[in-house]
C-alpha positions in Angstrom: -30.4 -7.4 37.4 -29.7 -4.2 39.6 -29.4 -0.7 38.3 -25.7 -0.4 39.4 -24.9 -4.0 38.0 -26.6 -3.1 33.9 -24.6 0.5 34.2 -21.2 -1.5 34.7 -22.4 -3.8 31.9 -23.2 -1.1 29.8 -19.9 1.0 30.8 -17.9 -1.6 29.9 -19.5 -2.1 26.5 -19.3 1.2 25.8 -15.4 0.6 26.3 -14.8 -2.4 24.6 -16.6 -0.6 21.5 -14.7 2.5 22.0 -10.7 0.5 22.2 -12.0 -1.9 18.9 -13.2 0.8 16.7 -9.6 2.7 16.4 -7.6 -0.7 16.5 -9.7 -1.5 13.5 -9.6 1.6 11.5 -7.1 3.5 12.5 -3.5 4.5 11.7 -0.7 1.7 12.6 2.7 1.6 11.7 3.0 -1.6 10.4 0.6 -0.4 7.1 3.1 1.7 6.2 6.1 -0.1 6.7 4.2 -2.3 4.4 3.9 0.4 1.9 6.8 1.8 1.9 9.1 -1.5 1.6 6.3 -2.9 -1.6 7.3 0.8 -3.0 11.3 0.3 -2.8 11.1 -3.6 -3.8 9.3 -2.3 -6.9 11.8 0.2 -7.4 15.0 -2.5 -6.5 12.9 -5.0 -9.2 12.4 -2.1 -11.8 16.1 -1.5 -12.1 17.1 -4.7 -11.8 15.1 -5.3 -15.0 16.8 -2.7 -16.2 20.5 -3.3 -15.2 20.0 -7.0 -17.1 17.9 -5.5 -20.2 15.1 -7.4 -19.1 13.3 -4.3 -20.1 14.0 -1.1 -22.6 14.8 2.0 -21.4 11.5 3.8 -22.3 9.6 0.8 -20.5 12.1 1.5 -17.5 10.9 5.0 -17.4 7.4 4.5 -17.8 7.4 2.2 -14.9 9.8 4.5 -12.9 6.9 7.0 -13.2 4.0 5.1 -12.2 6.5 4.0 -9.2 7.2 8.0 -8.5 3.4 8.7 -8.5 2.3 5.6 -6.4 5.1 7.2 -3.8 3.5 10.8 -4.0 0.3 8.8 -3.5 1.6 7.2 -0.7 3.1 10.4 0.9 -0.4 11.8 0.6 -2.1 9.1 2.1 0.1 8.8 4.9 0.5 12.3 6.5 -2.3 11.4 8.0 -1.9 8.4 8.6 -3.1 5.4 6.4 -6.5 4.1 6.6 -7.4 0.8 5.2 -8.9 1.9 2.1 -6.3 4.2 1.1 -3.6 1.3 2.3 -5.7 -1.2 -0.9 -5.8 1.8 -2.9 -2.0 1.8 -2.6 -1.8 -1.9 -2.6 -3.8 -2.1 -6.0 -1.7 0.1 -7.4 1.4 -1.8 -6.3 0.0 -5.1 -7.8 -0.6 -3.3 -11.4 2.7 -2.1 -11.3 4.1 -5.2 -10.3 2.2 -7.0 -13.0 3.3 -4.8 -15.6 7.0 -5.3 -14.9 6.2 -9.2 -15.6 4.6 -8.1 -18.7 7.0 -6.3 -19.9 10.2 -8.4 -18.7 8.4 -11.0 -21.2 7.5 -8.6 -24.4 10.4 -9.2 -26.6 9.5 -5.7 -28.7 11.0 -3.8 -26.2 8.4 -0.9 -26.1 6.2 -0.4 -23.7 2.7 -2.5 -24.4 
């Protein structure tokens, strides 16, 4: 193979590796779109719950604060854009909250468990 012919090879590796790298790691919109609706259908389920007594006030509040501190989270996280591993931080702590509003919806003491 000629010299000229391996440096175009190796040049256009170079910029293949270069144009995956961000489009793997980087900041897209789309993650926190993502976010930002799984934050407002938590909040939309949470009062919901609430509005039918589904859930007591005190467990409406306790959820309404983990909900307010996942968004400061999220507001963190995303002035710089999110990364993947903040976006499954986020997304873990979506999922717990999510799980404990079922939880709750079926604890008939109506105090937070």
């Amino acid at each position: 193979m000629s010299g000229f012919r391996k440096t175009v090879l190796a040049a256009s590796a170079m910029v293949m590796v270069a144009l995956a790298v961000p489009a793997q790691a980087g900041w897209t919109p789309v993650r926190t779109e993502i976010i930002r609706d799984d934050i407002e259908a938590l909040e939309h389920a949470i009062d919901k719950a609430d509005r039918k007594d589904r859930i007591s006030e005190r467990e409406a509040a306790n959820l309404r604060a983990r909900v307010h501190g996942l968004r400061q989270q999220f507001r963190a996280f995303n002035a710089n854009g999110l990364s993947r591993a903040e976006m499954k931080k986020l997304e873990k702590r979506i999922n717990n909250i999510r799980s404990r509003l079922q939880m709750e919806k079926v604890d008939w003491d109506r105090h937070p468990g």
